[in-house]
DOLOZA-109916 format. One record per residue: residue in one letter; y, z, x of N, C-alpha, C, O, CB in turn. Coordinates in steps of 0.05 Angstrom, whole numbers, plus 5000, padded with zeros to 4 digits. Each point is the difference from the previous one (the first is absolute). Glycine has a CB too. Example, Ala and Ser with C-alpha at 12.3 -4.5 7.8 and 13.67 -1.06 7.14 Angstrom:
A488651565264502450004982502450005018500050135021497750124941
S504449615031502450015016502250144985502250045010496549535014
// end
This chain:
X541995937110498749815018497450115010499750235008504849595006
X493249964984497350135016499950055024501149855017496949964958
X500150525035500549965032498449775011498449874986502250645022
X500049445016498649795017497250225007500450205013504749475012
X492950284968498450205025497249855007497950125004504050394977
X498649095021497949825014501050025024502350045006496349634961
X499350295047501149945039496949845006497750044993505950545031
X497849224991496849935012500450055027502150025012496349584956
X499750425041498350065029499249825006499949814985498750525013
X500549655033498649865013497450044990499450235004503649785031
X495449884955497149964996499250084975497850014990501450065055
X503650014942499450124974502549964981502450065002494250285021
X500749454948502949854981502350164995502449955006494649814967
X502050495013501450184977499050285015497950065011501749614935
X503050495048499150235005502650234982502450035004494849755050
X501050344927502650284984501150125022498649995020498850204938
X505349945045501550195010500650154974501750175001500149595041
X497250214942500750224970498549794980499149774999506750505009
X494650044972498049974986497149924989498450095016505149964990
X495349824974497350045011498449845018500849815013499450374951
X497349915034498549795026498149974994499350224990502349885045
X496349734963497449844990499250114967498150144992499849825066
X504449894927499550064971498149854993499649775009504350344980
X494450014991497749834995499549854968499750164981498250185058
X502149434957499849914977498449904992498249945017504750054985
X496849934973497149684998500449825022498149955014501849964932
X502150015058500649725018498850065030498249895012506749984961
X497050355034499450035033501450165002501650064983497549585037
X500350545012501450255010503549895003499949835018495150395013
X507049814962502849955005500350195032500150255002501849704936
X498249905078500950185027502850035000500350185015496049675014
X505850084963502250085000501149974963499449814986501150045076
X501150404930501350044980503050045005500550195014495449974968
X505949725010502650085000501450094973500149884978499749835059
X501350534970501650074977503750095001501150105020493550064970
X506549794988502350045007501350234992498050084989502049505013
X501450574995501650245007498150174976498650205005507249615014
X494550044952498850174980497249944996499349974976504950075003
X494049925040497550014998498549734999498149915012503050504968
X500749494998499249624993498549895023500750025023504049844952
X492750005015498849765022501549785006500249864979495850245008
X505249785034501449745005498249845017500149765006504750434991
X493550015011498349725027497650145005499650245008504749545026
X494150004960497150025016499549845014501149785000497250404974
X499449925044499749825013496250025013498350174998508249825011
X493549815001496749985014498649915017501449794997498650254977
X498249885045498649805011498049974978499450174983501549925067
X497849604955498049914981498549835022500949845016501850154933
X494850125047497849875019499850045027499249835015500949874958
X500850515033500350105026501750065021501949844997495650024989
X503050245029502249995030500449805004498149844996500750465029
X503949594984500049885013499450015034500350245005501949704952
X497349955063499750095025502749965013501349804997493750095003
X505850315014502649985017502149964987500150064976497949785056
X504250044979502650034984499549674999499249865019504650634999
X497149404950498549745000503949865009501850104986492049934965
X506749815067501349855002502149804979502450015006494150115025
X502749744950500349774986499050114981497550004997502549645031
X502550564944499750064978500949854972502449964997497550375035
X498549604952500749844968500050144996498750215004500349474982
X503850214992500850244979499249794976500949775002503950595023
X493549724953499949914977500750174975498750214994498349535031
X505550154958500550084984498249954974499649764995504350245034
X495450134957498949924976500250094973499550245000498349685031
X502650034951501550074976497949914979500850024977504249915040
X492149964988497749904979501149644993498449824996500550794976
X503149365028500849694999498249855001498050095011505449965007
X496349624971499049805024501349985022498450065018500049694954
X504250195040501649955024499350165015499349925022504049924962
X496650445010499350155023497450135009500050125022504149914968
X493049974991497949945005499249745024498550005019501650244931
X501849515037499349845019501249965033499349865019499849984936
X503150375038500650035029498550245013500149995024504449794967
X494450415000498550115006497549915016499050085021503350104945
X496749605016497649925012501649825033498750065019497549874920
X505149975065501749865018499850285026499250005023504649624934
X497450625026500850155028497450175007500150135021505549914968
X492149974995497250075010499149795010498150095013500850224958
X501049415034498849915010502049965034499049885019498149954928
X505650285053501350015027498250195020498449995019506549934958
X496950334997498550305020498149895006500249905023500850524958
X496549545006496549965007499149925015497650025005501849964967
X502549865041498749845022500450075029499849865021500849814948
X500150645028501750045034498750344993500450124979506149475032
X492250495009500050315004501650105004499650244993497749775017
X505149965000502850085003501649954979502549975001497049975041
X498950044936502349904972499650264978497950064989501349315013
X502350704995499450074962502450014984502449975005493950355003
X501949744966500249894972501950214988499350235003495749534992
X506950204995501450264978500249864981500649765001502250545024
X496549894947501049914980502050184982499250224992496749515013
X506350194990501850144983500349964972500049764993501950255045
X498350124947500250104974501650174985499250234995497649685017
X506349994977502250194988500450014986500749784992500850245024
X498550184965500750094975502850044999501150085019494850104975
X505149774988503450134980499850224988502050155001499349454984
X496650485001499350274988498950185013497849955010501849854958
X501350395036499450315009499450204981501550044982501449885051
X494350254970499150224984502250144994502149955012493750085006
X503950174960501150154995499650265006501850134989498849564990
X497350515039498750055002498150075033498749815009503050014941
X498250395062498849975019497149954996499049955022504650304997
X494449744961497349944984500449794996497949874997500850474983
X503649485018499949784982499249715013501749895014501750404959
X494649605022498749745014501849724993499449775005495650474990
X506749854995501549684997500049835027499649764998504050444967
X496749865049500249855024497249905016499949815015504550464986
X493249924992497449875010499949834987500249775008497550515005
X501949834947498149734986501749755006499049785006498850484951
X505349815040500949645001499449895018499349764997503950264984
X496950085043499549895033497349885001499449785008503450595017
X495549834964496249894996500549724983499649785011497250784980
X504149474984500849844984500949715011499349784992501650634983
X500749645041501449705010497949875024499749765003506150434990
X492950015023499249945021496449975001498549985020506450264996
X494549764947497749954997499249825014498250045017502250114949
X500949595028498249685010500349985029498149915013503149774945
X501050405054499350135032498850005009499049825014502250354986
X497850154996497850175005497649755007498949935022502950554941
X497949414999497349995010499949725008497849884995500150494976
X504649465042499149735021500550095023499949835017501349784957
X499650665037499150035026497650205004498750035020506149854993
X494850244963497150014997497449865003497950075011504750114971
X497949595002497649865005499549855039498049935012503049944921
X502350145076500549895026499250145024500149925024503349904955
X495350515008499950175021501650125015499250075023498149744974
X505050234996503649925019500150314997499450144980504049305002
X497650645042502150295003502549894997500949795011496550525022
X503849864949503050065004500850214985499050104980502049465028
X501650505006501950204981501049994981501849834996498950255028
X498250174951500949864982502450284985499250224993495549365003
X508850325003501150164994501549954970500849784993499050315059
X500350134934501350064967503550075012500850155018493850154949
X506649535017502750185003501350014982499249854983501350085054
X501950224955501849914980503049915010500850065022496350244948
X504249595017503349915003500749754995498449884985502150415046
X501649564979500449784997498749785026500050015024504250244945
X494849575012497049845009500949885037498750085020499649654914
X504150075066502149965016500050325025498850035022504249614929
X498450505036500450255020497850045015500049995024502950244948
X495449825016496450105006498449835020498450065018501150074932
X501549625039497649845021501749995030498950035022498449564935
X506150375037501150055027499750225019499649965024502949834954
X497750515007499350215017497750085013499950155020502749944956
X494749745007497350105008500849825018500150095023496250084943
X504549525029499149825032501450145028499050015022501149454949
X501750625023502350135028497350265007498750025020508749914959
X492650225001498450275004497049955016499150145019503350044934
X496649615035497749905020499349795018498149885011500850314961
X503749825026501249705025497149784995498249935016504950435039
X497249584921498949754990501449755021502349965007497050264937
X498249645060500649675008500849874984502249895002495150075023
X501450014959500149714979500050074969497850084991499149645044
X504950284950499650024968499549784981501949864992500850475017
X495049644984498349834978500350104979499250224994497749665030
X504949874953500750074976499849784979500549785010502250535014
X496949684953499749904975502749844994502050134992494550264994
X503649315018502749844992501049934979502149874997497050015032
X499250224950501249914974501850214987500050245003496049484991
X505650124990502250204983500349974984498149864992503950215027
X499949984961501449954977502750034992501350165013495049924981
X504849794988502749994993500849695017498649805005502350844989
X501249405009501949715011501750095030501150205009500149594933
X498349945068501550005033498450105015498149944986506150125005
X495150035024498650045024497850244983497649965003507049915043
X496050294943497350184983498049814993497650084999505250284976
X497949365017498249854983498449875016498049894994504750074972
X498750075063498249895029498050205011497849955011506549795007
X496850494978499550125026498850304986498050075011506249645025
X496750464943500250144991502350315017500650045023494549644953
X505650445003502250235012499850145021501750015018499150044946
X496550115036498650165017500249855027501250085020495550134944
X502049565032499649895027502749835023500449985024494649974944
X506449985008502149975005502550235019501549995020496449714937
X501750445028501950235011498250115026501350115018501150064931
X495549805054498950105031499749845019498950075021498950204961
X503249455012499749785022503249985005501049825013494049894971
X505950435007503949945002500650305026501650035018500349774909
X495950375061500650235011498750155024501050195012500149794946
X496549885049498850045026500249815019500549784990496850434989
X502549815057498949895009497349845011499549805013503950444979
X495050024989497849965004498449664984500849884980499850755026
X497249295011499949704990498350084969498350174994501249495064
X501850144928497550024972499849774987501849854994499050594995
X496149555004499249744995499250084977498550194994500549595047
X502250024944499949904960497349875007499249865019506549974955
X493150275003497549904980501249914973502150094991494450255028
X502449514973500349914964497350004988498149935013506049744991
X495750394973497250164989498949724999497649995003503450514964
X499749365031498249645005498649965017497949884998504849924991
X498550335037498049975021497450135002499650244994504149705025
X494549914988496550105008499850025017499649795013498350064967
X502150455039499550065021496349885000498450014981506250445021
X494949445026497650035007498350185007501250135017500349594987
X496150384993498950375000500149985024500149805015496450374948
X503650085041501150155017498449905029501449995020500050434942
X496349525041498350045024500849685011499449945023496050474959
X506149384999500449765018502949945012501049785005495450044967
X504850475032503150055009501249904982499149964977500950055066
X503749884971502149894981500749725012502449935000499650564987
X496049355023501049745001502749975027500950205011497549764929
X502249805065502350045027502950064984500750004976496849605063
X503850434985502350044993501349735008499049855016500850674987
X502649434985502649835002502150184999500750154982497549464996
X503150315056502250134997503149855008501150045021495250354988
X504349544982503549865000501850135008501350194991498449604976
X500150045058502450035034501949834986499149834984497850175071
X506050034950502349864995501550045023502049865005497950184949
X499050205065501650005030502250324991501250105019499049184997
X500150834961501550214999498750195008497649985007504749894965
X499250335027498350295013498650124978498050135005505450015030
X497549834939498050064976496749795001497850074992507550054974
X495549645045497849935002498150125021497950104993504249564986
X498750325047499050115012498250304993497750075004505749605018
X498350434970498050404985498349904991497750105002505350264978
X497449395007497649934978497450045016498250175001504649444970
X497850165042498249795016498150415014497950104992506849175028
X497250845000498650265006498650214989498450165009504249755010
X498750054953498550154974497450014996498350174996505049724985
X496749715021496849864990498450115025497750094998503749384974
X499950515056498050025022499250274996497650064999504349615036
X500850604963499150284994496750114984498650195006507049784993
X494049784977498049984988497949964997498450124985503849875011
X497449715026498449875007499050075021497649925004504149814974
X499650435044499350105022498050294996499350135019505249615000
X495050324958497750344996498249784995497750075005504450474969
X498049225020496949914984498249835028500749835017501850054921
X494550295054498849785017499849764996500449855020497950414987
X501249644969500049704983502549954993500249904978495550145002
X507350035038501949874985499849754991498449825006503850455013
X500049734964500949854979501749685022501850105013499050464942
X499049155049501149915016503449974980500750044976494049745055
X506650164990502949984990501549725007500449885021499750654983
X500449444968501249685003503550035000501350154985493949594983
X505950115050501750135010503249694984501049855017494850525041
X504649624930502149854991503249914997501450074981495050045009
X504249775027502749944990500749824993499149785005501750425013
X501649854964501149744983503249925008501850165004495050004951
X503349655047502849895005500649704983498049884990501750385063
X502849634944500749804974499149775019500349985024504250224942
X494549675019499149634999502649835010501950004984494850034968
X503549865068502149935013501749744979502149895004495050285047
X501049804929501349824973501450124978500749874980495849855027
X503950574995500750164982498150154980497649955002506049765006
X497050404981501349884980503550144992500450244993493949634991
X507849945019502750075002501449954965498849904981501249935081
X501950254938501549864976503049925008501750155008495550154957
X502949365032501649845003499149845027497749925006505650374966
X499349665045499049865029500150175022502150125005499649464983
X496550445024499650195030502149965014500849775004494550215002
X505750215002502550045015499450125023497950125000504749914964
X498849985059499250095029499950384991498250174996505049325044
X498350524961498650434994496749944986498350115013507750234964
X493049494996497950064993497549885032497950105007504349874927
X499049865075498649905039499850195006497950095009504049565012
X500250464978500050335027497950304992498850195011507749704995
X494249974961498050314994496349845000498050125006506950244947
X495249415040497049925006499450115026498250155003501849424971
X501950335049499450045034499050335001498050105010506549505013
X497150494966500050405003497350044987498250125011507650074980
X493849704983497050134996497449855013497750084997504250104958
X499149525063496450045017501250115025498050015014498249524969
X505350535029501050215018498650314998498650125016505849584979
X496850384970498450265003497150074992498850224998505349884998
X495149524999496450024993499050055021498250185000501049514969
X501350215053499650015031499650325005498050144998505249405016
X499650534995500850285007497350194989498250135012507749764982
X494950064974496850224981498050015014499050205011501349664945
X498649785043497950005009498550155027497850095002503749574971
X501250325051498650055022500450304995498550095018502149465014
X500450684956500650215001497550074985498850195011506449814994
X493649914975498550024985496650045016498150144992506149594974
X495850075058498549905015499050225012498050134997504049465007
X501250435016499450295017498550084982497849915000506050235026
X496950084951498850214992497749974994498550185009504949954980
X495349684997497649975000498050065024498550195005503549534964
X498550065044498949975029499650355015498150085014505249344991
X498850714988499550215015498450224986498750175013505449715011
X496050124954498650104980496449954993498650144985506749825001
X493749795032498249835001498649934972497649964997502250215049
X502249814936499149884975499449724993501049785008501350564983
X495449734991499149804988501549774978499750004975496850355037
X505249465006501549854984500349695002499149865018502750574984
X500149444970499949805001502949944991501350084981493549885016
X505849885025503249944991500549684989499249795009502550565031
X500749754924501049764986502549925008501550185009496149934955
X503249595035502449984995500749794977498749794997501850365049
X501449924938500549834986503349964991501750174999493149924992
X505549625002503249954982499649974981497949904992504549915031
X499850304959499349984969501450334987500750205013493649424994
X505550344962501250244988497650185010497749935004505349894952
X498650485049498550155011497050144982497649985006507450075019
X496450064954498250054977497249824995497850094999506750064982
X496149615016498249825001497649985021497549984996506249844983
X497950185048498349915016498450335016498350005017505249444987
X497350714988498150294993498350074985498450185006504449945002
X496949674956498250104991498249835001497850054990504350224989
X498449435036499249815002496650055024497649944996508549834988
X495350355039498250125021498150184987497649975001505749995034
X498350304947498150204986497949974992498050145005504649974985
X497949554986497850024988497649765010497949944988505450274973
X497949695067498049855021498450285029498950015023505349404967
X496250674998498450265026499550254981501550034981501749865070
X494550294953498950185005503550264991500550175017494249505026
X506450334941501650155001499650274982499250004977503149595036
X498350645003499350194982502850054996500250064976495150135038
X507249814998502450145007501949805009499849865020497850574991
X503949584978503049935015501750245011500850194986499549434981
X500350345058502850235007501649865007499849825017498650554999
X504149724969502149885013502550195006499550245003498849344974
X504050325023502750295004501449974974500649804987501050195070
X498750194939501650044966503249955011501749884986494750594983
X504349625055503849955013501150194986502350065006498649415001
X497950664972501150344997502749794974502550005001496750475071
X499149414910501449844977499350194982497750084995502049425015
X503250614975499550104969499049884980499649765004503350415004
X496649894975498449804976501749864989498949794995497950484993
X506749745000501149855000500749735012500449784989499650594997
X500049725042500649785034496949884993500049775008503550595043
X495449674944496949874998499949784983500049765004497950665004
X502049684977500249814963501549875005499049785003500650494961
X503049745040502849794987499749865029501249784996503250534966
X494649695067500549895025498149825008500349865020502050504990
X495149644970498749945002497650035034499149845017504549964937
X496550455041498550095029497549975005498850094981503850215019
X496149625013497549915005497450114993498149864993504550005033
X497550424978498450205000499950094976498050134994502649955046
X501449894942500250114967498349754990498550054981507050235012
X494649465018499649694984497150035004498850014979505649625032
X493650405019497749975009498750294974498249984984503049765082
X499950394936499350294983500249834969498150074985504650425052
X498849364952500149944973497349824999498150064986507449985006
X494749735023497849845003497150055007498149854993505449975015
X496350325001497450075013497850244985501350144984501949725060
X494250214957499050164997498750145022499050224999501349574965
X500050065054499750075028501550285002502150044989497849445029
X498350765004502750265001501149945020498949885018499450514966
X504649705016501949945020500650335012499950224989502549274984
X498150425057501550345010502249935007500449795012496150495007
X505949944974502250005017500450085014499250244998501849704984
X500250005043500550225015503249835005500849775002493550495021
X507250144977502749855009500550125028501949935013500450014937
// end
């Protein structure tokens, strides 16, 4: 097993407790090297384009693997960080293959290799961030760095392959939205982030009145509250059309459950209210009846949307698919990025 020897500091990304320290390559000085028992490189690491100032608040984690999906979520989570001095940028990068070799560069060139087109779109953006090499399993890696640098928000690439939920979502990303708390918002390489200097458009965030909604809803403000130019937030709930739609003849329980959900449109709403209100955000509140899915992407694609957040309710990917869950459906439909937060 590799030793651990990253720690961050207050005011400072990366710092060695072993082994070497400002290795120097073509690329750039590596301020932190990690190696594991027999010498092997498992992790580098760096700042790019400068200090950050202070301990930045509100950290993206961007995973990147050279993909389209995750290039384009890349560009998504540089244009978050970028907009808040209290924000920055990480980018991660994991290898499966390990040198053989304490000399042996397997682990830079592939990392350079994957993180070419990166580099140079937050290059051209002028963007600091951290940029770290690792090796292991892709899943394990992005979980430990986010706990390790108590990441906010993880921005990730939605496409996959194979069948059932891989073919939605892909594996990687899948297994880290099952496995963190932390909120993370899918990109799909379809989407066209707008450059960077005209932000990410508003948010839409979908109150249902649960307490997953609610995180949501505090998530978006957590976000919106570093920016001077926040983002305004359109605030939505959905409840059924008092005409159904039922199968067969409405019976008094289907009365009772209509009554319960504008009961708890109400309830959302005013809970929803408070928080805003106290938060002094910039918002606009929806209501609507109708299938939920619908009448979410319906608003999306009538406003200024950069983002949907909504609550994932901590659904496995099976419970998702076969239950037809909302947040898996808006995610199938949409190119829009969605965040979860559960």
């Amino acid at each position: 097993m590799p030793e651990t020897i990253e720690q961050q500091l207050e005011g400072t990304p990366f710092q060695s407790i072993g082994g070497d320290m400002q290795v120097t390559t073509d690329f750039m000085n590596w301020e932190m090297v990690e190696r594991d028992q027999f010498g092997r490189v498992v992790g580098l690491a760096t700042q790019v384009g400068g200090k950050t100032r202070g301990l930045p608040v509100y950290r993206v984690l961007a995973p990147v693997d050279g993909s389209p999906a995750s290039l384009a979520a890349l560009r998504v989570a540089a244009s978050m960080a970028g907009r808040s001095a209290g924000s920055a940028l990480h980018v991660l990068n994991v290898q499966t293959i390990i040198g053989n070799t304490s000399d042996d560069d397997t682990l830079m060139d592939a990392g350079l290799a994957d993180t070419e087109d990166a580099r140079r779109i937050l290059g051209e953006a002028d963007g600091r961030y951290h940029l770290q090499l690792t090796v292991g399993n892709p899943a394990e890696a992005i979980l430990a760095y986010a706990r390790r640098q108590r990441i906010t928000e993880i921005v990730m690439g939605a496409d996959g392959a194979g069948s059932v939920a891989c073919a939605l979502l892909g594996s990687v990303a899948l297994e880290v939205l099952e496995s963190t708390d932390i909120a993370v918002t899918l990109v799909k390489s379809r989407h066209r982030a707008r450059p960077f200097a005209e932000g990410t458009g508003d948010l839409l965030v979908v109150c249902d009145g649960s307490a997953g909604s609610l995180r949501a809803l505090q998530h978006a403000l957590e976000h919106t509250g570093k920016l001077t130019d926040g983002p305004r937030i359109h605030l939505l709930n959905v409840h059924r059309a008092d005409d159904g739609p039922f199968l067969g003849r409405p019976t008094a329980r289907d009365a009772d459950i209509r009554s319960g959900d504008r009961e708890r449109a109400f309830q959302a709403g005013d809970a929803a209210l408070r928080t805003l209100d106290a938060a002094r955000a910039n918002y606009e509140v929806h209501v609507a009846q109708g299938d939920p899915v619908d009448k979410i992407l319906e608003l999306a694609t009538s406003i200024d949307c950069g983002r949907i957040v909504m609550a994932s309710h901590g659904l496995g990917w099976f419970a998702g698919l076969t239950a037809g869950s909302i947040s898996w459906s808006v995610l199938y439909r949409t190119v829009i990025p969605i965040t979860l937060v559960k």
